[in-house]
C-alpha positions as CSV (number, residue, x, y, z in Angstrom):
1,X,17.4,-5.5,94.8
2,X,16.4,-7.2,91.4
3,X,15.0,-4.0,90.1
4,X,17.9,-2.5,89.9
5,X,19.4,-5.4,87.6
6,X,16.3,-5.2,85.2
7,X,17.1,-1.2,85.6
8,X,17.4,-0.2,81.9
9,X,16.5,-3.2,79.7
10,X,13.7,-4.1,77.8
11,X,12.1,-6.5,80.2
12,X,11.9,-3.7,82.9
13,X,10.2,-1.8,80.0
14,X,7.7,-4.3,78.7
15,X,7.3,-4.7,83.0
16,X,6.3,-1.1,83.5
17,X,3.8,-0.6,80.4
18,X,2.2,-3.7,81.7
19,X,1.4,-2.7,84.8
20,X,0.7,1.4,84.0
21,X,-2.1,-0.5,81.6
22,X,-3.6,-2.3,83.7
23,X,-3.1,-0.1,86.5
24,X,-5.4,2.1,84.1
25,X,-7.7,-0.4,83.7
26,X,-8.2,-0.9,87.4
27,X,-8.5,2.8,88.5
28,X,-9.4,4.4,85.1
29,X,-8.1,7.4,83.6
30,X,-6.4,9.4,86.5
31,X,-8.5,12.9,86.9
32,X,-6.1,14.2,89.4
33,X,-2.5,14.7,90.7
34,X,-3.5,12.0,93.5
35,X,-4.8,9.0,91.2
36,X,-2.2,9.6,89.0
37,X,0.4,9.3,92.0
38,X,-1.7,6.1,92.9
39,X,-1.4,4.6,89.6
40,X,2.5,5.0,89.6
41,X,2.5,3.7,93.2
42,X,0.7,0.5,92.1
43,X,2.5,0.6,88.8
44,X,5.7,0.5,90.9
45,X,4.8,-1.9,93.4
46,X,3.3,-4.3,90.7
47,X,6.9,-4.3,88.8
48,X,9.0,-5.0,92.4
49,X,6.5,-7.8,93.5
50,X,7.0,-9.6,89.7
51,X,10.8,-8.8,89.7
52,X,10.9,-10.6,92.8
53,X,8.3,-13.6,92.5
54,X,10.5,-15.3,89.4
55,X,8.2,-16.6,87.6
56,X,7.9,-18.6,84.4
57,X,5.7,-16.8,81.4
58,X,2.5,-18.6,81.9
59,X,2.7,-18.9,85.6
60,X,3.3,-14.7,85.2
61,X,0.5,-14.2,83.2
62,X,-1.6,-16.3,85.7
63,X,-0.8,-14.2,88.9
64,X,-0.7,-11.2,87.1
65,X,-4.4,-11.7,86.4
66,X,-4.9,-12.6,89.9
67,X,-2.9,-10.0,91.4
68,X,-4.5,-7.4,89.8
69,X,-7.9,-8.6,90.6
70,X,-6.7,-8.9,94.4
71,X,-5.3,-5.7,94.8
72,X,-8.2,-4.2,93.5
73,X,-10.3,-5.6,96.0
74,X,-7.0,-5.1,98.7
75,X,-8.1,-1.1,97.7
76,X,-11.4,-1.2,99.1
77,X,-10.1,-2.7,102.2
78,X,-7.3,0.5,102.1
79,X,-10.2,2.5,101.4
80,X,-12.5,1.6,104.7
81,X,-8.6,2.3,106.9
82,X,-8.6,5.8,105.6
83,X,-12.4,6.2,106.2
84,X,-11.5,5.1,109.9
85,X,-8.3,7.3,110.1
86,X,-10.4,10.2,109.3
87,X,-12.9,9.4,111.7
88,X,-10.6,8.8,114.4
89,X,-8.7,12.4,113.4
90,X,-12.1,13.6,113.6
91,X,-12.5,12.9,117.3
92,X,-8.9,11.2,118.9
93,X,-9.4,14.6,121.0
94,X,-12.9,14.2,122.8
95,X,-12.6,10.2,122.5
96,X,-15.8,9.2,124.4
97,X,-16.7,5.3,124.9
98,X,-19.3,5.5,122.6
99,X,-17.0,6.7,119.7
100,X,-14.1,4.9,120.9
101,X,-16.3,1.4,120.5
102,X,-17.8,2.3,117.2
103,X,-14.4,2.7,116.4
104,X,-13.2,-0.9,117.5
105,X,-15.9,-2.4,115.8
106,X,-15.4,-1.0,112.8
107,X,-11.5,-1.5,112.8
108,X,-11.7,-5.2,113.7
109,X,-14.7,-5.5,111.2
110,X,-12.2,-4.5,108.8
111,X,-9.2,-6.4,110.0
112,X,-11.5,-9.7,109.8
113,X,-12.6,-8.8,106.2
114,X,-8.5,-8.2,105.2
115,X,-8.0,-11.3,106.8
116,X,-10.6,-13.4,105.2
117,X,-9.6,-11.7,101.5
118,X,-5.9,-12.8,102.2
119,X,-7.1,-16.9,102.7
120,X,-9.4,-16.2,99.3
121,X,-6.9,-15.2,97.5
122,X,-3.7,-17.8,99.1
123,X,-6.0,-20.5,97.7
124,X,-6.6,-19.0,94.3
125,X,-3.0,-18.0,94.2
126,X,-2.0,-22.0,95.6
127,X,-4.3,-22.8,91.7
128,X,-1.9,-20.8,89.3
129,X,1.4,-21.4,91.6
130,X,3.5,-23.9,94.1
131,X,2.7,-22.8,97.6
132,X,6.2,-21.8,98.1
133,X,5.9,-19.2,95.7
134,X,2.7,-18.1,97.6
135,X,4.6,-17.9,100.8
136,X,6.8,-15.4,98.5
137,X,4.2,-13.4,97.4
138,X,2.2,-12.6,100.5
139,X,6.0,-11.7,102.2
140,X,6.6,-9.3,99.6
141,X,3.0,-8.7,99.9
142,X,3.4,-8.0,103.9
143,X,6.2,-6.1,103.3
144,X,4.5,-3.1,101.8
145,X,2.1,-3.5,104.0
146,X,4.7,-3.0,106.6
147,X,6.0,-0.4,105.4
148,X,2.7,1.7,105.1
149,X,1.6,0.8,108.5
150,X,4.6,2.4,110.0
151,X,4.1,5.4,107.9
152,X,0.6,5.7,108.7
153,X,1.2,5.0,112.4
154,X,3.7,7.4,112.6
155,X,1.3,10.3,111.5
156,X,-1.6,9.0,114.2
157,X,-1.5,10.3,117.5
158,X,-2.4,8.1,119.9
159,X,-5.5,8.8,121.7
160,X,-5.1,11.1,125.2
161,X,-5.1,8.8,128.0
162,X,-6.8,11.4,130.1
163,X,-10.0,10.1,127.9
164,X,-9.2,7.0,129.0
165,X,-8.9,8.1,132.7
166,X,-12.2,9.8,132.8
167,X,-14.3,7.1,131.4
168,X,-13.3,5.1,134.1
């Protein structure tokens, strides 16, 4: 992958203090062992998605800007998923209809809202960049989001169908 050709030279440097600064600047100073795991994480994922984008200096500066502000609101959307995975973990074992619908509304409430923050941002993005290099970043972009989802998925049960059964 690029990364591993910028591996070791300045501009993989200059890269990383970039994004751990304003990686600070969007979560503040870490006050645990987990926000300072998150700030690596988005320090990390901020470096691959700019190795990979290719872009000039003031078209980087640009969607760096806009990147940051866009993941910081992608966060809050991350935020409201975990909230929902709790509550699921909370009850996936005595799913009634009533929580099991609370819980559909809230996850495609969510959805929409992801949804409606990733057509904001391709037309800010579409200002500062060719469209083509939008259709990049959202497939990096989806990529990581990929990649969690299966992660995540793979640590959910799924809900007993005998719930499902006896509702019926």
């Amino acid at each position: 992958m690029m990364l591993q050709k910028l591996e070791g030279s300045n501009m993989m440097k200059k890269i990383i203090a970039g994004t751990l600064i304003s990686s600070m600047a969007l979560f503040a100073l870490p006050n645990n062992e987990l926000e300072l795991a998150l700030i690596s994480k988005a320090a990390q994922k901020k470096a691959v998605v700019l190795s990979n984008m290719e872009l000039k200096d003031e078209t980087k500066e640009k969607f760096g800007k806009l990147y940051d502000e866009y993941q910081l609101k992608l966060m809050k959307h991350r935020l409201d998923e975990i909230t929902l995975i709790a509550d699921y973990a909370k009850n996936y074992t005595n799913m009634t209809d009533e929580n099991s619908d609370k819980l559909i509304t809230e996850w495609t409430t969510v959805e929409e809202a992801e949804l409606a923050l990733k057509k904001e941002y391709m037309e800010k993005f579409k200002k500062v960049m060719p469209s083509a290099k939008v259709i990049r970043y959202f497939q990096i972009e989806n990529r990581f989001q990929l990649l969690r989802e299966a992660k995540t998925a793979s640590q959910i049960p799924l809900a007993p169908a005998a719930a499902q059964a006896a509702s019926k």
